[in-house]
DOFI-886763 format. One record per residue (C-alpha): residue in one letter; y, z, x. Coordinates in Angstrom, 1 decimal. Last residue first. Example, Ala and Ser with C-alpha at 12.3 -4.5 7.8 and 13.67 -1.06 7.14 Angstrom:
BEGIN
<pt "s" <-1.1 7.1 13.7>>,
<pt "a" <-4.5 7.8 12.3>>,
//
This chain:
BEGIN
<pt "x" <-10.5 -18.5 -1.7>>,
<pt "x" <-8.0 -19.7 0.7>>,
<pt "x" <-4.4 -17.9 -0.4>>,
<pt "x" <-3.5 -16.9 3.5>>,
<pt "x" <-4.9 -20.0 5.3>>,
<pt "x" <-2.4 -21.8 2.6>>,
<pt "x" <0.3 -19.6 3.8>>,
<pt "x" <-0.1 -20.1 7.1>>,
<pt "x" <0.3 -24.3 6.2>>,
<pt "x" <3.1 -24.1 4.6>>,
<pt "x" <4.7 -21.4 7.3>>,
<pt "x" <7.5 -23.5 8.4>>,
<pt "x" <10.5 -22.0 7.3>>,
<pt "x" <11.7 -24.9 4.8>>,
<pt "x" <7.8 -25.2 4.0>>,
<pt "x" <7.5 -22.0 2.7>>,
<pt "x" <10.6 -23.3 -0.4>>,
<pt "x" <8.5 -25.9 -1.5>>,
<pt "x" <5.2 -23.9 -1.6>>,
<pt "x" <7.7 -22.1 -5.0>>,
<pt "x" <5.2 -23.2 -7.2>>,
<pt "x" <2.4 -21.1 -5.9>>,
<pt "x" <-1.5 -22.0 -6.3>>,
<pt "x" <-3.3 -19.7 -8.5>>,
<pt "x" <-7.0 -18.7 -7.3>>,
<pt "x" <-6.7 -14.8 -8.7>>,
<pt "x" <-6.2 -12.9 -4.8>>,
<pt "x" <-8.4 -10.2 -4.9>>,
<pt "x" <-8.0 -6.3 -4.5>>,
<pt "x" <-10.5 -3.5 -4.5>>,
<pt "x" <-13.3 -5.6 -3.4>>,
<pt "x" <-14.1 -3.5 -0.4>>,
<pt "x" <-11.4 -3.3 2.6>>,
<pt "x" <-13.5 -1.9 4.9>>,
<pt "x" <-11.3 1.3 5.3>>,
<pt "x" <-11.9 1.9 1.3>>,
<pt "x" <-8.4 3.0 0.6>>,
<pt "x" <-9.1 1.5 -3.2>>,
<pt "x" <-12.7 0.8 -4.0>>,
<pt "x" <-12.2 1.5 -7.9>>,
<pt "x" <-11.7 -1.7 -8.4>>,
<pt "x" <-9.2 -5.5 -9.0>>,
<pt "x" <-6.4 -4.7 -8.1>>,
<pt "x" <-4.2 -7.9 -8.3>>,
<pt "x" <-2.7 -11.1 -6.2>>,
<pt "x" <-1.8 -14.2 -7.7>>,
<pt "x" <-1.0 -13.5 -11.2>>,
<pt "x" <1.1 -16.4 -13.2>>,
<pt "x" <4.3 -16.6 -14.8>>,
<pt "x" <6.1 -18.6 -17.7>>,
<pt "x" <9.5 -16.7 -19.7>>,
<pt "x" <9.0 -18.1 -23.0>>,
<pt "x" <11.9 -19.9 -25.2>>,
<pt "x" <10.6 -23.3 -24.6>>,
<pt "x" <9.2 -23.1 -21.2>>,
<pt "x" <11.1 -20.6 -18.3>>,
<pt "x" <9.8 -21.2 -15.3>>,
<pt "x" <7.4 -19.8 -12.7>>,
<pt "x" <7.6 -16.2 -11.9>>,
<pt "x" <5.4 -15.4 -9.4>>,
<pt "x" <3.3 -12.2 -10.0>>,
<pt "x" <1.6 -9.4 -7.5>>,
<pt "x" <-0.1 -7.0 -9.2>>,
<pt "x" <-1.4 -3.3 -9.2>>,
<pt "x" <-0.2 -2.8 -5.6>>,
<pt "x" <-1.1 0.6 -4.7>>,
<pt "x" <0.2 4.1 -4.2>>,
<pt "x" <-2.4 7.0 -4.0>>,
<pt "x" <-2.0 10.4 -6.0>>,
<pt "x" <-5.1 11.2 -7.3>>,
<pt "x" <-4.8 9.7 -10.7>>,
<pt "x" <-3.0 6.6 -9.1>>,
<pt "x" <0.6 5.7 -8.7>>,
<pt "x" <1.2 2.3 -9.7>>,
<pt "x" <3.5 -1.1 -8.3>>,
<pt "x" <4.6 -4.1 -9.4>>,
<pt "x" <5.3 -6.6 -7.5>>,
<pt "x" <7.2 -9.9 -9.0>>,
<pt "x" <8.2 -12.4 -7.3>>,
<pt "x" <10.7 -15.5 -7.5>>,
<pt "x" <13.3 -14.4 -9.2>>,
<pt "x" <16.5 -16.4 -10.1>>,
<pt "x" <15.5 -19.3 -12.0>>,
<pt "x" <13.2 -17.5 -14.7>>,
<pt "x" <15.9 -14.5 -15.1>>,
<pt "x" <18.9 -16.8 -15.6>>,
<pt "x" <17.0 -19.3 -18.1>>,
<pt "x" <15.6 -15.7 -20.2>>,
<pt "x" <19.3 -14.1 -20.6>>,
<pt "x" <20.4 -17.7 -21.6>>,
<pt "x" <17.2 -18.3 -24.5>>,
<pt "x" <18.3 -14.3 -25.2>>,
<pt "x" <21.9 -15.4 -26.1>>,
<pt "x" <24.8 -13.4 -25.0>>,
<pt "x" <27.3 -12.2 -27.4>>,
<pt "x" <28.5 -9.2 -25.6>>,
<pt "x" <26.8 -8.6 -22.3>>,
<pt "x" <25.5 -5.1 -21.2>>,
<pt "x" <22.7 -4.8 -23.7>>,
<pt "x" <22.0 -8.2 -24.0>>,
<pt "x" <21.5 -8.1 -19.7>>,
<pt "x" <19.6 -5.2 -20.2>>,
<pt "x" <17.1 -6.0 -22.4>>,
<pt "x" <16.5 -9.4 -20.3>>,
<pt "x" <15.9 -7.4 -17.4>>,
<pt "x" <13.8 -5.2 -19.3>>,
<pt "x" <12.0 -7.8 -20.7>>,
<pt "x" <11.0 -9.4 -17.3>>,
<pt "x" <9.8 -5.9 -16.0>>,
<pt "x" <7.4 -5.6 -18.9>>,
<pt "x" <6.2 -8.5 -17.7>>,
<pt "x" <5.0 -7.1 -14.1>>,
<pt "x" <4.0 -3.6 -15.4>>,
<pt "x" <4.9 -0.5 -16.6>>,
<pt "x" <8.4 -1.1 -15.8>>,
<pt "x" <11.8 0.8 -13.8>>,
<pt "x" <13.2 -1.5 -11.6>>,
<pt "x" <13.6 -2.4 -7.9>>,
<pt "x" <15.8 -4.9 -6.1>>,
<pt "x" <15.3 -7.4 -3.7>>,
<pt "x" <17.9 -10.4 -2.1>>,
<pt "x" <16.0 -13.8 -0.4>>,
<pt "x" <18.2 -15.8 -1.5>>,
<pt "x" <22.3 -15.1 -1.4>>,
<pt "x" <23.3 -18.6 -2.5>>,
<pt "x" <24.1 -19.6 -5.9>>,
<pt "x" <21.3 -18.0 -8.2>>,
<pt "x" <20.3 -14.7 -6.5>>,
<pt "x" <23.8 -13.7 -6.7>>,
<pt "x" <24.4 -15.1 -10.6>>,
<pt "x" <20.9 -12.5 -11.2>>,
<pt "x" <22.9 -9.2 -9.7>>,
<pt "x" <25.7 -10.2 -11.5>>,
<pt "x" <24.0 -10.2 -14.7>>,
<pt "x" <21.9 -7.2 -13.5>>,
<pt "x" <24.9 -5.2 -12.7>>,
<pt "x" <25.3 -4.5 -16.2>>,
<pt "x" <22.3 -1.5 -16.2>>,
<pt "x" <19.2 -0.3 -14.6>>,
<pt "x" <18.9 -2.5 -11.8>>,
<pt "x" <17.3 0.6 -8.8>>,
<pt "x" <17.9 0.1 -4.8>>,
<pt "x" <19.9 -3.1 -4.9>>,
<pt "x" <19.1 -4.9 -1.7>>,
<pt "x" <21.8 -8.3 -1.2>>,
<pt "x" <20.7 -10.9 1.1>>,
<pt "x" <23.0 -13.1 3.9>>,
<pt "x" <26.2 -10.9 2.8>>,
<pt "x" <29.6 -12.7 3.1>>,
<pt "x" <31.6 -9.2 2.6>>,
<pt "x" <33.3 -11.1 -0.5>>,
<pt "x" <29.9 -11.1 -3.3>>,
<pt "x" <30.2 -7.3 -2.0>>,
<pt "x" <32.9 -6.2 -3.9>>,
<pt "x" <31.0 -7.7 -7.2>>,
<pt "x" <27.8 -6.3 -6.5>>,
<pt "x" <30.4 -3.1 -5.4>>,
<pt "x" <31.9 -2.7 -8.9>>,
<pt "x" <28.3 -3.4 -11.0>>,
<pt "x" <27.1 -1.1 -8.8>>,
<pt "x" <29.5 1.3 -10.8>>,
<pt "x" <32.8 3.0 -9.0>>,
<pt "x" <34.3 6.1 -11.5>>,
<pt "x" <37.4 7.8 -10.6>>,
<pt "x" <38.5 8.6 -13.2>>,
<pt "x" <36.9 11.6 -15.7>>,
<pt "x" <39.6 14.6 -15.0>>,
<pt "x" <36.3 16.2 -13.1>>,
<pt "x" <35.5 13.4 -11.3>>,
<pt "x" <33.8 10.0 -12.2>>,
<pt "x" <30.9 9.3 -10.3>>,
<pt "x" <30.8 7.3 -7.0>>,
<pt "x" <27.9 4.4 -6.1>>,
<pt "x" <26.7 3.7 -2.2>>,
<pt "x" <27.3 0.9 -0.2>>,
<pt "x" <25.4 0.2 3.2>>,
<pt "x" <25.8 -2.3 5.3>>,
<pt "x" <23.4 -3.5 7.6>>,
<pt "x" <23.3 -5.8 10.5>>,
<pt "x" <21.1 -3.7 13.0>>,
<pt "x" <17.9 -3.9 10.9>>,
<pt "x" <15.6 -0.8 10.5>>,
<pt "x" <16.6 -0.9 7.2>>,
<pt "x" <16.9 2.9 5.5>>,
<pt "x" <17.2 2.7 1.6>>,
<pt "x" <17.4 5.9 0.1>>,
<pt "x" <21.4 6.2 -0.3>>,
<pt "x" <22.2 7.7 -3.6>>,
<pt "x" <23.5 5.1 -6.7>>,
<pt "x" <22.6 2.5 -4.1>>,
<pt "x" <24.4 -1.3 -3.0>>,
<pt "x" <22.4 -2.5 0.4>>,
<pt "x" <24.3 -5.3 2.1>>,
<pt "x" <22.2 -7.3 4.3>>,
<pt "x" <23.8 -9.6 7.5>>,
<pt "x" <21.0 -11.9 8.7>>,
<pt "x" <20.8 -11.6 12.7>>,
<pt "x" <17.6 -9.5 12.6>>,
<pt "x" <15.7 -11.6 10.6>>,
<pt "x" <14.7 -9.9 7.8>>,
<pt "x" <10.8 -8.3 8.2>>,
<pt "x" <11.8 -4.6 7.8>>,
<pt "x" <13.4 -5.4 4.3>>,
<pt "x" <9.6 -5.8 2.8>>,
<pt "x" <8.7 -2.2 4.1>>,
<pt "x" <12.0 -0.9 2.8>>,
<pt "x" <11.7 -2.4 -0.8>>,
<pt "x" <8.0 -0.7 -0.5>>,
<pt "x" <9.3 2.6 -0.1>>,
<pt "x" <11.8 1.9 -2.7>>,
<pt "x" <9.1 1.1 -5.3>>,
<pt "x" <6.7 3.7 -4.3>>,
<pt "x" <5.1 4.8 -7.0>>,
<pt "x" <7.3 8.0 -7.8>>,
<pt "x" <8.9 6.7 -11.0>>,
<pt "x" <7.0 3.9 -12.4>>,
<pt "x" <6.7 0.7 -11.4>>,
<pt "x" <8.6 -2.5 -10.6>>,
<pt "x" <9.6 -4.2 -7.1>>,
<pt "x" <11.6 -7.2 -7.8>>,
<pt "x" <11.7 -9.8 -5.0>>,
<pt "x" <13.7 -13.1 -4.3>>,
<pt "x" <12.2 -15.4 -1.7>>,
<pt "x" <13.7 -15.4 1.6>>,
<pt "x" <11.0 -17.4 3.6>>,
<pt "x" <10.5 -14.3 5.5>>,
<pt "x" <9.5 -12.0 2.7>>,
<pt "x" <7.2 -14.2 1.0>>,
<pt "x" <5.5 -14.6 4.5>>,
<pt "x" <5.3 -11.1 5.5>>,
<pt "x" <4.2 -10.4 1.5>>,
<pt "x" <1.5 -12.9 2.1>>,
<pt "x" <0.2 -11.5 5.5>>,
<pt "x" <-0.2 -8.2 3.9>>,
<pt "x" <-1.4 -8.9 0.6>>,
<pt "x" <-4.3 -11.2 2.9>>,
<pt "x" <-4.9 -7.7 4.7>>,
<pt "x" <-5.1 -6.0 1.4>>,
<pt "x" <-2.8 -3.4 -0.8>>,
<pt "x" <-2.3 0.2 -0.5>>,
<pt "x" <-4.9 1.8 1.4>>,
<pt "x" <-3.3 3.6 3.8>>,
<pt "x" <-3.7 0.9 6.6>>,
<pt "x" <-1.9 -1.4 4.2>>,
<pt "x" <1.1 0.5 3.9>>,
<pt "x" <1.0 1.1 7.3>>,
<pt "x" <1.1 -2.5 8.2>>,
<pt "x" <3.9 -2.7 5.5>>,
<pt "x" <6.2 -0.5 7.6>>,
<pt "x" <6.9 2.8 6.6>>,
<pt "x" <9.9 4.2 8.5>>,
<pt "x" <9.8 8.1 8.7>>,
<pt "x" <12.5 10.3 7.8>>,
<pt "x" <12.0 10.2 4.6>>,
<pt "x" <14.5 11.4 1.8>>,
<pt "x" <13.7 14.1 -0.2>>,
<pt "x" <13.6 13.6 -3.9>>,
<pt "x" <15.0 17.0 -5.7>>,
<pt "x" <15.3 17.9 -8.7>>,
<pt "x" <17.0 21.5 -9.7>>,
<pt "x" <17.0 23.2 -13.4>>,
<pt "x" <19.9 25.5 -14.2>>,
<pt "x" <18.4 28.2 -17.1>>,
<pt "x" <16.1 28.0 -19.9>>,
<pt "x" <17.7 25.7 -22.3>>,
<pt "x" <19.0 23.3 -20.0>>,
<pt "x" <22.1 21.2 -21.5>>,
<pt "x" <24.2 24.7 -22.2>>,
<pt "x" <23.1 25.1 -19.3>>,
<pt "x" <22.2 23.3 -15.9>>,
<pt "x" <21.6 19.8 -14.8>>,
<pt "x" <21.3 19.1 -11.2>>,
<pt "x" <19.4 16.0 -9.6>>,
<pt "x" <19.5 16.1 -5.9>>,
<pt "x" <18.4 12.7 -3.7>>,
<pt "x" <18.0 13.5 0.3>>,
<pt "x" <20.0 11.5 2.8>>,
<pt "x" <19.4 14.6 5.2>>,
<pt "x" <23.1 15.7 4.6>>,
<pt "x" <22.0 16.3 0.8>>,
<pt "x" <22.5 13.9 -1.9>>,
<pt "x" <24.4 14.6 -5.8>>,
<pt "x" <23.4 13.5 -9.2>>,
<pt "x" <25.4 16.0 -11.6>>,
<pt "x" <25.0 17.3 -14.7>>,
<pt "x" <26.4 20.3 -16.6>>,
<pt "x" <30.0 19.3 -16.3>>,
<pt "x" <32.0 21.1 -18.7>>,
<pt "x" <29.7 24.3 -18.7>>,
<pt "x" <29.9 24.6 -15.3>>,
<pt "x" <28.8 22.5 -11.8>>,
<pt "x" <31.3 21.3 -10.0>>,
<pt "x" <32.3 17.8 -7.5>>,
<pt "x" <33.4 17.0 -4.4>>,
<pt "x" <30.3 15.4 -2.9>>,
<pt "x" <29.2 19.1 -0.9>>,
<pt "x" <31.0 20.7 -4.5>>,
<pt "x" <27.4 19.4 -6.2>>,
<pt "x" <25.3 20.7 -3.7>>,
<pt "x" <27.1 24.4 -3.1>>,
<pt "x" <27.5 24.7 -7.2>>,
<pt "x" <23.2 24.0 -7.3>>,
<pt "x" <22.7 26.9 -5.0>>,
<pt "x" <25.4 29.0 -7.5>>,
<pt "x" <22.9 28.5 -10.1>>,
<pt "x" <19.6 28.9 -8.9>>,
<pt "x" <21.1 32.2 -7.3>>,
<pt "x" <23.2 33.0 -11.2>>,
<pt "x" <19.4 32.5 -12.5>>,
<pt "x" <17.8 35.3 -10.6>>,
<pt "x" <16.7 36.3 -7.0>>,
<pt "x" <15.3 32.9 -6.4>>,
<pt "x" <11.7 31.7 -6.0>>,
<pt "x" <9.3 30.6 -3.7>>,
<pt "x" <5.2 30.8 -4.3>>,
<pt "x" <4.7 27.4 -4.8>>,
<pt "x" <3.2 25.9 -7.9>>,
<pt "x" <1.8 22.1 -6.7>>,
<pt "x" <2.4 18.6 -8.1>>,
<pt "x" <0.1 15.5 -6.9>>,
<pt "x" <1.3 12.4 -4.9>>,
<pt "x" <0.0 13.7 -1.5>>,
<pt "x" <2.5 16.4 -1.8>>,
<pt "x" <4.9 17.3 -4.9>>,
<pt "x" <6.4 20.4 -4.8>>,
<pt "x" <7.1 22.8 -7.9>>,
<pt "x" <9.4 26.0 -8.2>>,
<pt "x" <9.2 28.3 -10.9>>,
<pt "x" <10.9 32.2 -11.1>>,
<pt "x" <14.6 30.8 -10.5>>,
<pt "x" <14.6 28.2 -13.2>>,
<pt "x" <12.6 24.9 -13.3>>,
<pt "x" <13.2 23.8 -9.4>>,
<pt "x" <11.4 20.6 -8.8>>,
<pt "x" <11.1 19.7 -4.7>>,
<pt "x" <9.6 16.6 -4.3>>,
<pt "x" <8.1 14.6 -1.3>>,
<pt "x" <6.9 17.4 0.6>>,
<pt "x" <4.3 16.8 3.4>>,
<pt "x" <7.2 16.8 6.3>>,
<pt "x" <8.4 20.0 5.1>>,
<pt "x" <12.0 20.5 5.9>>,
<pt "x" <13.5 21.0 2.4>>,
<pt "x" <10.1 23.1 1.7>>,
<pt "x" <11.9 25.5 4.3>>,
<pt "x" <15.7 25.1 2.6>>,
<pt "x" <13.8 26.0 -0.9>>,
<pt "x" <15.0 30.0 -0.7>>,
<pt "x" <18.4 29.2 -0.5>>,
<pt "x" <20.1 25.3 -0.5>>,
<pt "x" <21.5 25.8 3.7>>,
<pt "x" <24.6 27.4 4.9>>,
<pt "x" <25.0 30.9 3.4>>,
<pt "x" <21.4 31.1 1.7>>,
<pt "x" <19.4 29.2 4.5>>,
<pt "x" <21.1 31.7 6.8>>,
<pt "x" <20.3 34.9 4.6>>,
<pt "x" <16.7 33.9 4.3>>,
<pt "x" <16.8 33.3 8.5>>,
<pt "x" <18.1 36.7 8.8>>,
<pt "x" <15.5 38.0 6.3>>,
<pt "x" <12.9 36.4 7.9>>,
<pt "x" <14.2 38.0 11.5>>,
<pt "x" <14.2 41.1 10.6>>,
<pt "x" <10.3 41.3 9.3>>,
<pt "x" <9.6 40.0 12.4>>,
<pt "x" <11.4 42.3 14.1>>,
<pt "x" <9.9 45.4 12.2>>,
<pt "x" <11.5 46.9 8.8>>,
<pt "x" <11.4 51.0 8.2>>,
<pt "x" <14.7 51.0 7.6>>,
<pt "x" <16.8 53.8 9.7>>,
<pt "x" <20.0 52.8 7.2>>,
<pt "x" <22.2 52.2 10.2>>,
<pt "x" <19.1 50.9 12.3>>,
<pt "x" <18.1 48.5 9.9>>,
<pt "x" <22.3 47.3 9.2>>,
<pt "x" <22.2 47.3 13.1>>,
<pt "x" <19.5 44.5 13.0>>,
<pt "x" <20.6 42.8 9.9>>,
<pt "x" <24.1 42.0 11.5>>,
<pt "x" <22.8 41.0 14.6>>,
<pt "x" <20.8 38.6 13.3>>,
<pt "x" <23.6 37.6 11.1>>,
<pt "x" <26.3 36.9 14.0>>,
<pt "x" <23.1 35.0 15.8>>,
<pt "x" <22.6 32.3 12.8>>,
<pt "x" <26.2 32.1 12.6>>,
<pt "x" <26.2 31.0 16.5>>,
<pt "x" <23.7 28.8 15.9>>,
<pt "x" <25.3 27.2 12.8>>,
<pt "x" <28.4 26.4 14.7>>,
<pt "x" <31.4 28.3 12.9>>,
//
């Protein structure tokens, strides 16, 4: 049935069940509870209108009695909640069966996505102690370019015009930070300026990576079913999509044995690929790609892990989440080479005050006074001498 029309078959329903039981319960009163029992047929229950919140950014479901939104980077109480914990319950069945899968005892956790592109975490008891427990990272509708970015607050003009040019010139990126600091919104910002004829294959666990490029293909991750087969890694599509002939390759989030291939891509012809990863800062970033590669490769040497890393990446940026809630660049690091058994880098960009989202700019970031190693590969494209003008003192 359309959903307008089963929006007007319960309407009418709740309107002659009022007058059957001559309720005392006005039109407006009817029509929240017709729209309550819509969101609960069709939509996810009581959290369908946060669901369609611009302002909302997270939606955290702790039991039936506590739900939590995030907006403007900080966490808020709301006043929604479920009729018990069978409703939280039976919301998070309808996600998880929407991908073919179940939520029970067997299977307690499930990552799932919504029709809006929206990223749904679900792990219920006997894992979750006080009842089924719902995460949800909505999915933006709006395209963030890095002009906005800036405007907001988020790094400076001369940021700006390098990361255009880094971008461009099709060096390889990793984004790092925390969780919730913006590390795919900036991976989309920094996608925006492709050339519009390069073909990009993005490879996601759930799809939150929205190019505004016309020559994109997306590939997206599948758990193992129920009978546990099934299963397609990013490791499987890096590999899949080595044969598509992809100008640059977008991982959303590295977090396991794709890194080796995702560091052979970057190596032999796909330049100008991005990923993100989870760090507290720039180096940390470097070990975890070499913790991972050791982790996932038997009998690999750390001197190897560390010559792959150094030849492959080209940029760091790692990103923070500030005490009230705004997303910055807190450094911006070129990777240089790889010098005994250390992996060498250098600053160029970083925060350096409190004056953050000042509209005149202030002192809140400064470029440190290094000169690039990688001016060889600018001047391929041209843009030597713009980004010169860019890192002048």
């Amino acid at each position: 049935m359309p959903p307008e029309q089963l929006s007007l078959r319960i309407t009418d329903a709740v309107s002659k069940i009022v007058d059957a039981e001559k309720l005392q319960v006005n039109w407006m009163e009817q029509s929240a509870i017709a729209r309550e029992l819509f969101d609960d047929i069709v939509g996810i229950g009581p959290i369908e209108t946060l669901l369609s919140d611009p302002k909302v950014t997270d939606i955290l479901v702790n039991g039936p009695n506590t739900v939590y939104v995030e907006r403007g980077g900080r966490l808020e109480l709301t006043g929604y909640k479920f009729r018990d914990d069978n409703h939280v319950l039976e919301v998070a069945r309808r996600i998880a069966a929407s991908i073919g899968r179940r939520v029970d005892e067997a299977n307690p956790m499930v990552d799932a996505r919504l029709k809006d592109g929206s990223r749904v975490n679900v792990i219920a008891p006997p894992l979750s102690v006080y009842g089924t427990i719902i995460s949800i990272r909505k999915f933006s509708k709006d395209f963030m370019g890095l002009n906005g970015l800036c405007q907001g607050g988020s790094f400076s003009e001369a940021m700006l015009r390098f990361l255009e040019i880094a971008a461009r010139c099709r060096l390889n990126i990793l984004v790092s930070g925390g969780t919730g600091s913006g590390k795919t919104t900036l991976l989309n910002a920094l996608s925006g300026l492709v050339d519009e004829n390069e073909r990009i294959v993005t490879i996601e666990d759930a799809a939150e990576i929205a190019l505004q490029r016309p020559h994109v293909v997306s590939l997206e991750t599948r758990q193992r079913n129920t009978e546990g087969t099934g299963e397609v890694s990013q490791r499987d599509l890096l590999r899949n999509s080595l044969r598509m002939r992809p100008d640059r390759i977008i991982i959303g989030e590295v977090r396991g044995a794709e890194v080796y291939d995702m560091l052979q891509a970057m190596n032999t012809g796909h330049d100008g690929s991005m990923s993100t990863i989870h760090a507290n800062s720039a180096r940390d970033a470097l070990l975890r790609l070499e913790n991972l590669m050791l982790s996932s490769l038997v009998n690999y040497q750390s001197r190897g892990a560390r010559q792959q890393i150094a030849s492959a990446l080209d940029l760091v940026i790692h990103v923070e989440r500030g005490a009230t809630g705004q997303r910055f660049i807190r450094e911006i690091s070129e990777i240089v080479s790889l010098e005994g058994d250390v992996i060498t880098s250098q600053t160029l960009f970083e925060y350096a005050g409190e004056t953050i989202g000042d509209k005149d700019g202030g002192n809140a970031f400064r470029y440190t006074g290094s000169r690039p190693h990688f001016e060889a590969k600018i001047a391929k494209f041209g843009l030597l001498e713009e980004l010169c003008t860019v890192l002048r003192p």
